[in-house]
Structure formats: structure tokens, C-alpha cells
N, C-alpha and C positions, 0 to 999 in steps of 0.2 A: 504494500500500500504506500502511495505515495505521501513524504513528508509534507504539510500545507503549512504556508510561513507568510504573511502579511508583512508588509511594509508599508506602515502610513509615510506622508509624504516621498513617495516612491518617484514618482514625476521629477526631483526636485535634486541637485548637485548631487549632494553625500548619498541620499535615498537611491538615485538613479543605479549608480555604481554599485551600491550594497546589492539591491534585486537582482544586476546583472550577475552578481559572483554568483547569490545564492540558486540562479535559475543555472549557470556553468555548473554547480555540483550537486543539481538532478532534483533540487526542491521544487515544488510545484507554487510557483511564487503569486498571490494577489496583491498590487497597486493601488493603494487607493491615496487619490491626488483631486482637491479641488481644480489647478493647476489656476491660484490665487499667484503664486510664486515659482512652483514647478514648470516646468516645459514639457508640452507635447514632443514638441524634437528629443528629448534624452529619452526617451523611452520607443520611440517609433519601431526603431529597430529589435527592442526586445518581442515587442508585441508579435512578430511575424515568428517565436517562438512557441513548439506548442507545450509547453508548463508554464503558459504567464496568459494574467486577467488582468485587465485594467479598469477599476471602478473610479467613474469621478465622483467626488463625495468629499466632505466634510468629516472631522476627528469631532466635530461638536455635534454631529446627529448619532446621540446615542443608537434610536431604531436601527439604522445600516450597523453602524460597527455590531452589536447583536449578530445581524444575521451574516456578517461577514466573519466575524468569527467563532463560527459553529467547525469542530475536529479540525481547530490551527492546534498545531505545536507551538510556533513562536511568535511573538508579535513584537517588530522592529521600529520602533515608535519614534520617527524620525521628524512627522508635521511637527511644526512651529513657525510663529511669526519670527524670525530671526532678526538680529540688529538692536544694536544698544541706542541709533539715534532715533527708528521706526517707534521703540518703544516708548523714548520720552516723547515721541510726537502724539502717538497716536498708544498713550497707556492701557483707554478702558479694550478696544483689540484685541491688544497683545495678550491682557490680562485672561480674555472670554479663550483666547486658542490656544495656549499656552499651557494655564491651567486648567479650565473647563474642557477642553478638550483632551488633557492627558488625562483627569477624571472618569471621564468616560470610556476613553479606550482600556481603565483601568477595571472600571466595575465591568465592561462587558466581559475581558479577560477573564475575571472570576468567577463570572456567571455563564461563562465556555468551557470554562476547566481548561485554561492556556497554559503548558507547561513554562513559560517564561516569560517575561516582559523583557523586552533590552531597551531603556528608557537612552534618549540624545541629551546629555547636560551639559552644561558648559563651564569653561575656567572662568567665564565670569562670575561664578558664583561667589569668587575668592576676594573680587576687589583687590584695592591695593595692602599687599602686607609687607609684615618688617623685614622679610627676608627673601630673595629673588625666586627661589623656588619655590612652589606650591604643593604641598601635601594635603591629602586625603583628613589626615585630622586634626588640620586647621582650624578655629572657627571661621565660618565665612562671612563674608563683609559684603552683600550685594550692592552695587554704585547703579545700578539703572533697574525701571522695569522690567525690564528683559530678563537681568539676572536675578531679579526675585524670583518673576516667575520657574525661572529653571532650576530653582531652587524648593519653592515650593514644589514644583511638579517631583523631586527626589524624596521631601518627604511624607507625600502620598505617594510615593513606591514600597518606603519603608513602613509605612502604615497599611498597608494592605498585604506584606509580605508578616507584618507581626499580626495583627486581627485575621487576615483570611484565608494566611499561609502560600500566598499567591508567590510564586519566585522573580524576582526582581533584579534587575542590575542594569546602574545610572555608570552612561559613560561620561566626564567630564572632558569632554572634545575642549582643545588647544586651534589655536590658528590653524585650518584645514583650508588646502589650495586644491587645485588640481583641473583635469578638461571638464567641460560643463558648471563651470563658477559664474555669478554673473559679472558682468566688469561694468555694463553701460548704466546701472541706475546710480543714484546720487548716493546707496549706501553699501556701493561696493566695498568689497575689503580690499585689502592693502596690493594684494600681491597683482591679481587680473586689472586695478585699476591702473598700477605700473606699467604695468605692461600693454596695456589700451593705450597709455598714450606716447610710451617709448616707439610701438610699431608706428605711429605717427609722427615720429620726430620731434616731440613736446617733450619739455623734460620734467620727471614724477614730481607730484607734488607733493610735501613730506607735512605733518599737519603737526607743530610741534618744533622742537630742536632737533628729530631724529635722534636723539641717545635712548628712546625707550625700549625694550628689547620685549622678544614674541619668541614663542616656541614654533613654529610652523611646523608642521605634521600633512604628511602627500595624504591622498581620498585613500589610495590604494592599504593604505597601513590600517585607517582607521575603519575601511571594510572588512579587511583580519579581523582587527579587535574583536567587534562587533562579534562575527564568526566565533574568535572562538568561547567569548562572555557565553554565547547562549550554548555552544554546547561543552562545556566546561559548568563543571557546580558552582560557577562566580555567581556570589549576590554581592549585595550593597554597592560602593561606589568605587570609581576608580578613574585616575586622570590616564588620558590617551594625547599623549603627544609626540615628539620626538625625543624628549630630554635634553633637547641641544636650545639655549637660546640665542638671537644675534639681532644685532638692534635695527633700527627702521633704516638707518644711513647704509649698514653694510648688507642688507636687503636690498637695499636701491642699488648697490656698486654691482653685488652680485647681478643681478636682474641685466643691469647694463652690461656688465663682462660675458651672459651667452649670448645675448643681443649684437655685441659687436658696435655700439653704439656711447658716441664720446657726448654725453649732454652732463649738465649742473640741476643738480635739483631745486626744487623752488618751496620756500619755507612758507607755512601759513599757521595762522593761530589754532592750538591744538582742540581736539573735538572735548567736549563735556564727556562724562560718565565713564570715560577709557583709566583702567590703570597703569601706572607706569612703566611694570617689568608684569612677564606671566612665563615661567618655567615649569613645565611639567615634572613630579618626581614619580618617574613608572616604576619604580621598584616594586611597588602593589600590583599593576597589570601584570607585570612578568610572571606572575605565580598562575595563573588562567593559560598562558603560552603566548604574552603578545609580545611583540619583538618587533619593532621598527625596522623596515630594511631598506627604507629608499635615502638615500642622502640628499642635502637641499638641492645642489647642483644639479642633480641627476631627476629632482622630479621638478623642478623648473625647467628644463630643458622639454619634457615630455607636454607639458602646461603652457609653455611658449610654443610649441607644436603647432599645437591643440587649435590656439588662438591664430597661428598663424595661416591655418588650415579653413578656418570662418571667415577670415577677415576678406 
């Protein structure tokens, strides 16, 4: 019998890639993507697969999730409104998808008998702290709506894994780059908006002094993770990054040195809600089998492809 595994936000960067491994190793994968955020294009070509469905649909309509996960094994709960600036804009949103809708993908889990939940969380749940690396038993310090939310959404994970014995496990995703990221809206992340406008001969704009430093983590690493969280006994949380950090400036030089392009970066006032350094410490992932193996150069280069392949 075949294994059936859901991935909300499936349409969408991370989602997209995760479904495509899990459908490569024989799961019989359902999508289910408003495509509020997700793209039709990243999934076009899975769908001509025959172990994948694609439901449009809402993480906030209880009813579907219900009947969508009646005999899953796993549910990959990847929807969310993402962005720390989306969120101070547009708080009560993020707030109803975020958490109301990890809610609900929760209680229907329960009420499916889902062998696992693999919950999307984020290092911004950390804020800024005293020390450059990030640990698991931190207290957290959320600096935006966003990162409340993906905060609370971890502890109604842990609250349904202590009251209704549901199995859970929150990845706290690091700076995640890779093909299919968006570059062109106004709340790209760092690396595709670089590179959107290096291909154009503008030089990146750095939002800040550049000294603040990011763990960047390739798709491809954090679609392992995932892999092996859920079939590995991992519950509770764990940071997924690379363990390596390097600041916004030698982000930019890199970026320019596979580029093959001589520009100056152009400095602007830094954004609200962001902290200053984010290092992941995966010493806790490694115990489940995750193991980083792309290096930065090597999945910038694949990522600059990518982009140079649309453009």
C-alpha cells in the first residue's frame, strides 16, 4: 500500500522541492496550495507524475484538511504567510494563517490518526541574543508578527503532542535560498534579490552597514531535514541551517565573484524587526541524520542557474 504524505503549501519555494523528493522516493504525494504565494509553475511538472494531486485550498478550511487527511502518514506543514515586513504590515493575516491555520491542520491530524506532523518554524523565533549562535534552549525573543506567530504555531505542536499524543516536530529553518525563491516582490530575501539585480548590472543593495551575519542553508539540505524528522523518532524542535555564518557584505562579494561581475554595493537604512546575527547550532539535528552537504558557493552557483535560466 502506498505511503500518502500531504504537503501544505506545496505550490510554494521550500514546499515545491520537498513534494518533488518525496514523490522521487515512491510517496504518493497530495499539494495542497491556495497559490496566495505558491506558483502554478513549480509544481507543473510534478503534476504530469502519477503519485501526485494537487488540491487548491486553504490550511484555514478546516472541512478540506479533514477530508484531505483521511490514511496520510505524514503531514508536511509548510503554508504560511512568510516575511517579517508582510507581517508588520498586514499583522491580523499573518496572524488568521499562520496560527489558525497550523490549528487546524493540527486538530485534523488528530482527528486522522496522522503518524507525524513536520511543523516549518523559523530562527526568527530567536530575535536578537547575547551570543551569535542560536540554540534550541534558548529562550526566544520574537521581534515581529511573523515570528510570534511561528512561535506560537510550535507551541501548539507541543501541546497536542502532550494532551493528544499527536507526534510533532518544529523545524526552525535558517536563511533558505535556492531555484524557485521569489526575487521580484518588494519582500524578497537577501540572496534572489542580489542576484535580480547583479544579472542586470545594478549593484545589490545592502539594507544596513552589511556586518550583520545569516546562516544561509541550500532548499536541497532542508528537504533532507524534513525527510529525515519524519521518518526518524525526532519530536520537538530543532534549528536546520548550515552552521556556517557570513555577513550581508561577504554575501554580496561572494554572489558577485560566481557572477563574474565588478559593481559596489549601495547602502540603505536597515529594515525594522530583523536581528542582527542568526547562526544555527545543529548539533541537535544531527542526532535524527541531518547533515548539511551543499556548501555556499556550490548552491549559489546552482541558484544563479536557476535564475539565469528565467531570466
Amino acid at each position: 500500500m502506498k505511503k500518502v504524505v500531504v504537503v501544505t503549501g506545496g505550490a510554494g519555494f521550500i514546499g515545491s522541492h520537498l513534494a518533488e523528493e518525496l514523490i522521487n522516493q515512491g510517496y504518493y504525494v497530495i499539494i495542497l496550495d491556495d497559490l496566495s504565494t505558491g506558483r502554478q509553475e513549480n509544481i507543473d511538472s510534478l503534476l504530469k507524475r502519477n503519485n501526485v494531486e494537487f488540491v487548491r485550498g486553504s490550511v484555514t478550511d478546516l472541512s478540506l484538511l479533514q477530508k484531505l487527511f483521511q490514511d496520510v502518514e505524514y503531514v508536511f506543514h509548510q503554508a504560511a504567510l512568510a516575511g517579517v515586513l508582510g507581517s508588520i504590515e498586514d499583522p491580523l493575516t499573518t496572524n488568521e494563517v499562520n496560527i489558525g491555520g497550523t490549528l487546524k491542520v493540527l486538530l485534523a491530524a488528530r482527528d486522522n490518526e496522522v503518524s507525524k506532523v513536520i511543523y516549518a518554524s523559523s530562527s526568527s523565533v530567536y530575535g536578537d541574543t547575547a551570543t551569535i549562535a542560536q540554540k534550541e534552549d534558548m529562550p526566544p525573543n520574537p521581534l515581529s508578527p511573523y515570528a510570534l506567530t511561528k512561535l506560537t504555531g510550535e507551541y501548539y505542536c507541543a501541546i497536542f503532542h502532550q494532551m493528544y499524543r499527536l507526534s510533532t516536530v518544529c523545524l526552525r529553518y535558517f536563511n533558505i535560498y535556492g531555484s524557485r525563491q521569489g526575487s521580484r516582490s518588494q519582500h524578497a530575501t537577501v540572496i534572489p534579490a542580489f542576484i535580480e539585480r547583479v544579472s542586470q548590472n545594478l549593484p545589490p543593495i545592502i539594507f544596513g552597514n552589511g556586518r550583520q551575519s545569516r546562516d544561509f542553508v541550500f532548499v536541497k539540505d532542508v528537504v533532507r531535514a524534513n525527510i529525515c524528522a519524519a521518518q526518524n523518532n525526532a519530536e520537538g524542535t530543532y534549528d536546520i541551517g548550515s552552521g556556517k555564518g557570513i555577513t550581508i557584505n561577504e554575501l554580496a562579494q561572494t554572489i558577485l565573484k560566481v557572477m563574474k561581475k565588478n559593481l559596489s554595493p549601495v547602502y540603505k537604512e536597515p529594515s525594522s524587526g530583523e536581528p542582527g546575527h542568526s547562526l544555527a547550532d545543529i548539533t541537535k539535528a544531527k542526532s535524527f541524520g541531518y547533515e548539511p552537504s551543499w556548501s555556499l558557493e556550490d548552491g549559489l552557483t546552482e541558484t544563479i542557474a536557476y535564475f539565469s535560466r528565467k531570466s
